[in-house]
C-alpha positions in Angstrom: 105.5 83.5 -15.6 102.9 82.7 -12.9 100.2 82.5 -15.8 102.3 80.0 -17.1 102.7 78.1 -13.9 98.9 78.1 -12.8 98.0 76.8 -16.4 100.7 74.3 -15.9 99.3 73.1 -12.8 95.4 73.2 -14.0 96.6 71.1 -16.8 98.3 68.5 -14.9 95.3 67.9 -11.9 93.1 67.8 -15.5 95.3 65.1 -16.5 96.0 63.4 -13.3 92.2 63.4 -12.7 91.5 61.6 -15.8 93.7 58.8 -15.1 91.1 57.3 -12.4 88.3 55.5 -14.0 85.3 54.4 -11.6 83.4 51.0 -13.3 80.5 50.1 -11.9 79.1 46.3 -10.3 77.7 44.3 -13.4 79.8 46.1 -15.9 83.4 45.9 -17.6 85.1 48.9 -19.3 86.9 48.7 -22.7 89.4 50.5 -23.4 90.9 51.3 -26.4 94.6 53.3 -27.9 94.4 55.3 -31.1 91.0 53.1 -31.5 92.6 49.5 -31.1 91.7 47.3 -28.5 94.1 47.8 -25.9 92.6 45.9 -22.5 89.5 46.0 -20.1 88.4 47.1 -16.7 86.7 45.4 -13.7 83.9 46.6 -11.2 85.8 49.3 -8.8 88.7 52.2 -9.4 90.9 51.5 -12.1 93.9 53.5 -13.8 94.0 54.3 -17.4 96.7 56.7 -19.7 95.5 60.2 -19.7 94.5 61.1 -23.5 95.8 57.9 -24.9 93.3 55.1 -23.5 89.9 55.7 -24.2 86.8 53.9 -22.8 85.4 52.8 -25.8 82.4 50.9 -23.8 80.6 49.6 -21.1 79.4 46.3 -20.8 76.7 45.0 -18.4 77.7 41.3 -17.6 74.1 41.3 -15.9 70.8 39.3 -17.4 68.8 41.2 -19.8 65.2 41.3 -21.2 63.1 42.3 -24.4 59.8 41.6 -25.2 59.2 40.5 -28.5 55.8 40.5 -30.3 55.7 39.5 -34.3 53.4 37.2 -36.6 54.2 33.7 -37.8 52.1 31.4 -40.5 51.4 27.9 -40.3 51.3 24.7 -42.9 47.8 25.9 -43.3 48.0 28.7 -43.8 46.7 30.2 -40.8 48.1 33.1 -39.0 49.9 33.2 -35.6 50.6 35.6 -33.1 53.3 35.7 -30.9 53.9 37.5 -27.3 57.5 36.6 -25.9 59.7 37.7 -23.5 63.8 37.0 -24.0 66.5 36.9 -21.6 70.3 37.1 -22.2 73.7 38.2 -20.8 76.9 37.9 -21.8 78.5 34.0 -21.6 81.5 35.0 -19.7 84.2 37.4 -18.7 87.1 36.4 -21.1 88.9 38.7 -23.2 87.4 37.6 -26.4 84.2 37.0 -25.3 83.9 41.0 -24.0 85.9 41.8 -27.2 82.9 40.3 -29.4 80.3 42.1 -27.4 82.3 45.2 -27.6 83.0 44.7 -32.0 80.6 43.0 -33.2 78.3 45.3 -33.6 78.0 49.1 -33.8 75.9 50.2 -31.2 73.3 48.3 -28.9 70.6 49.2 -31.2 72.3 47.1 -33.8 72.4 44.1 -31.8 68.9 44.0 -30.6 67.5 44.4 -34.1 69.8 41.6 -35.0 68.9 39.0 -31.8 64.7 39.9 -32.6 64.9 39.5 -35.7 67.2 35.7 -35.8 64.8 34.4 -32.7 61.5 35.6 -34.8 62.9 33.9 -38.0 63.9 30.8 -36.2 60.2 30.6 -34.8 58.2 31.5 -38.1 60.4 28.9 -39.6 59.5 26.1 -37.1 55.8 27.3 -37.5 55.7 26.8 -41.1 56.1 23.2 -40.6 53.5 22.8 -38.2 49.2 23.1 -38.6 47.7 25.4 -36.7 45.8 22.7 -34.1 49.3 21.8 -33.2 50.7 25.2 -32.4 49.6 25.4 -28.8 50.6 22.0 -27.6 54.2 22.9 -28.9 54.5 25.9 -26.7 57.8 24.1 -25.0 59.3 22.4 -28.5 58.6 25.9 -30.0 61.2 27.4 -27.2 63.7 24.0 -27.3 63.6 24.7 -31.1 64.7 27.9 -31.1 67.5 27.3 -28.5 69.5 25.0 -30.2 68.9 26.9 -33.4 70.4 30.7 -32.4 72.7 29.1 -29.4 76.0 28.7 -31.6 74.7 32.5 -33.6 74.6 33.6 -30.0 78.1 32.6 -29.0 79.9 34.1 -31.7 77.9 37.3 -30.6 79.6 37.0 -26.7 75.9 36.4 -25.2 73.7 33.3 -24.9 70.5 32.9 -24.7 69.2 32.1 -20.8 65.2 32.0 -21.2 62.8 33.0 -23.8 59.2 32.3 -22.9 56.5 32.5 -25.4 53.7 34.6 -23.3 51.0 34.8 -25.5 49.8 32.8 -28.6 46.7 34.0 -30.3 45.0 33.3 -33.8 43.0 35.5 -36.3 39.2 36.3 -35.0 37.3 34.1 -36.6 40.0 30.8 -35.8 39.5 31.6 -32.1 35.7 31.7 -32.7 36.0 28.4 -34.2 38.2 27.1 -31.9 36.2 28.2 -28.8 32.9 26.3 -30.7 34.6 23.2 -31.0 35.6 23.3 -27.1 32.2 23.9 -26.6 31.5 21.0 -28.8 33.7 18.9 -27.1 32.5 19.6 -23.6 29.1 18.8 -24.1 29.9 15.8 -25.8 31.9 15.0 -22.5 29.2 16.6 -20.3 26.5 13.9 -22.3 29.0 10.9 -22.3 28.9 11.7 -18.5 25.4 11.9 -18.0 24.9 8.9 -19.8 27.4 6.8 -18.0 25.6 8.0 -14.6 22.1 7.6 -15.7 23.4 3.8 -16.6 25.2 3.5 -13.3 22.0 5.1 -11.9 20.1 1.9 -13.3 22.5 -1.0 -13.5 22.5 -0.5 -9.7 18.9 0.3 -9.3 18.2 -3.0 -11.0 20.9 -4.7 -9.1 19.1 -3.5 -5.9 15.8 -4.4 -7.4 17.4 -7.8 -8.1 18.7 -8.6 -4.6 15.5 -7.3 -3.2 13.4 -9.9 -5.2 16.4 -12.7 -4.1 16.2 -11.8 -0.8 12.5 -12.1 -0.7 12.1 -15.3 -2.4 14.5 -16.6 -0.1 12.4 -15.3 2.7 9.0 -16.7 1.4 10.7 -20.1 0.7 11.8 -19.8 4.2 8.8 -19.2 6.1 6.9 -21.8 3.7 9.4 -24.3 5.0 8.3 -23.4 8.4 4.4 -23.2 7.4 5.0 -26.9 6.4 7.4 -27.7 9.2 4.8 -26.2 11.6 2.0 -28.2 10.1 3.8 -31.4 10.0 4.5 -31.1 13.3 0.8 -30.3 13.8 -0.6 -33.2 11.9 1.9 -35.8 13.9 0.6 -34.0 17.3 -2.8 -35.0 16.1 -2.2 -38.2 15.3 0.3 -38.7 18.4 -3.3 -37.4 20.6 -5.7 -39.7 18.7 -3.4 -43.1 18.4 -3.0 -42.3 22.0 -6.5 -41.7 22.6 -7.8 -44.8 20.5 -5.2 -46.9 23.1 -6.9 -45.9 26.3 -10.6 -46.2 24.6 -9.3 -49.6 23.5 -7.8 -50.2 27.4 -11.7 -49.1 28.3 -13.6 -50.7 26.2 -15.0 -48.4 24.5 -16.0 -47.5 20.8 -13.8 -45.6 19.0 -16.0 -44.0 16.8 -16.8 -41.6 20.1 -13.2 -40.2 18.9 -14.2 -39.4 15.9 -18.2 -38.5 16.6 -16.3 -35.6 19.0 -14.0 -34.7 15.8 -16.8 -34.0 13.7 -18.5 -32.0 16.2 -15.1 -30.1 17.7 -15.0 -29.0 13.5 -18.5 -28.3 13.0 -17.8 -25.6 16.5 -14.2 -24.5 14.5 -16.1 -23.5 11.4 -19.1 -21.9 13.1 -16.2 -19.9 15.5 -14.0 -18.6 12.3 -15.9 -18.3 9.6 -15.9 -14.5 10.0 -19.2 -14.1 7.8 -18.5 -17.3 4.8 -20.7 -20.0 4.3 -20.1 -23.0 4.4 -22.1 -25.9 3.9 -22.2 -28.8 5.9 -24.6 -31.7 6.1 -25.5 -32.1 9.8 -28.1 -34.3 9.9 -28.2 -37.6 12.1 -27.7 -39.6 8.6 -25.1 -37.4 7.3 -23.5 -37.9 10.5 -23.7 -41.6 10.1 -22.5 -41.5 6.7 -19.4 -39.5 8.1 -18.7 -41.7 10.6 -19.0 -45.2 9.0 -16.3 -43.5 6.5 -14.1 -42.6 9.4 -14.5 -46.2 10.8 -14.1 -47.6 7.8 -10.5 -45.5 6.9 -9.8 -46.6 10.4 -10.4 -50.4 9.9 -8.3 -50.1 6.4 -5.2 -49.1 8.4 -5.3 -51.3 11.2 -5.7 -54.0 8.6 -2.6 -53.0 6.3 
């Protein structure tokens, strides 16, 4: 009788024990009766029907990530390779949402061979359409592509689709080798389209320069030739100012005036003589050559005075 009573008692904490369920943060509990769905647990201490409810899963309602890594071919037949990295979760916490996660497939395995293989079919088919120099630049239409293509697929699932980033995109050997010539290619085009432009630059102002030099000393010479002539201008009318005034006071005296110019022609014979620094110059300084000077000088004199 007290066998009876002890078993009795063992049984009952047994079942009374497995009446508390404990679900952790991030996750919901389904539980099912005689293998139908019968309702679902949140985060925390719950209560379930001994031996009648049964947790038929846990869910994680938390973001999760798989990398992916598969081939594609373009419209050229050349071959891609992808490197990408997917992140998902579940879209909500409704009671059909968790009841497609929890049905819809068979086991977790299932569903992750289903999402890789949907993403990596909606890729290669977006691929296909594309050549292979376009690939790279579509990095972000590859991703927007695939998006809107799986989103709905997704839903019916229970999850949607929060990132997938496309890591790594790589060609066949020899393509890269080809690809990384014409880089090279195109940089030293661009490195001899830049040279050129600064060796013209290099010119076009050197000749500008040049050009403003020559302008600036023309415009200097013609300056100080302006002054030459100004200055000797001014010269010559000083000289004439000193002999017009001279003639007037040899006049006023009574004098000849071809003492003026007998003391000119000797005043120039002394000039040459002083800065000839070495040249010869020949002059005719005899008393008749003097005479012959001065009776022109007179004479060049008398012409003005009578005009």
């Amino acid at each position: 009788m007290n066998y009876f009573i002890l078993s009795f008692l063992f049984f009952g904490l047994i079942v009374l024990f497995s009446s508390f369920v404990t679900v952790k943060q991030g996750t919901i509990a389904v539980l099912t009766v005689f293998g139908k769905y019968r309702r679902q647990l949140r985060p925390g201490l719950s209560l379930k029907i001994p031996l009648i409810e049964q947790i038929h899963s846990r869910i994680s309602i938390q973001n999760r990530s798989v990398e992916l890594s598969f081939q594609a071919v373009t419209q050229d037949q050349a071959n891609v390779y992808f490197k990408a990295m997917l992140l998902y979760s579940v879209i909500n916490h409704d009671e059909e949402t968790i009841k497609n996660v929890a049905f819809k497939f068979v086991d977790a395995t299932n569903l992750m061979q289903a999402l890789i293989r949907t993403i990596e079919g909606s890729i290669r088919a977006y691929v296909a359409t594309q050549k292979q120099a376009n690939v790279l630049a579509q990095r972000n239409e590859i991703v927007e592509h695939v998006k809107h293509q799986i989103d709905q697929v997704l839903e019916s699932w229970g999850y949607h689709l929060q990132d997938l980033q496309l890591n790594d995109i790589t060609f066949d050997e020899e393509i890269m080798r080809s690809m990384s010539r014409v880089v090279a290619s195109n940089n030293l085009k661009a490195a001899a389209e830049n040279e050129g432009q600064a060796l013209l630059i290099t010119k076009t102002k050197g000749a500008e320069a040049d050009g403003n030099a020559i302008k600036i000393a023309a415009a200097a010479e013609r300056e100080a030739a302006q002054l030459r002539g100004q200055g000797i201008a001014l010269f010559r009318a000083e000289v004439a100012h000193g002999m017009t005034k001279a003639a007037q006071e040899m006049e006023q005296a009574n004098l000849d005036i071809s003492v003026i110019l007998f003391t000119m022609w000797t005043e120039s014979i002394k000039h040459f003589a002083e800065n000839s620094e070495g040249n010869v110059i020949f002059l005719d300084g005899s008393t008749e050559g003097m005479n012959k000077t001065m009776k022109e000088m007179m004479a060049m004199q008398l012409e003005r005075k009578g005009k």
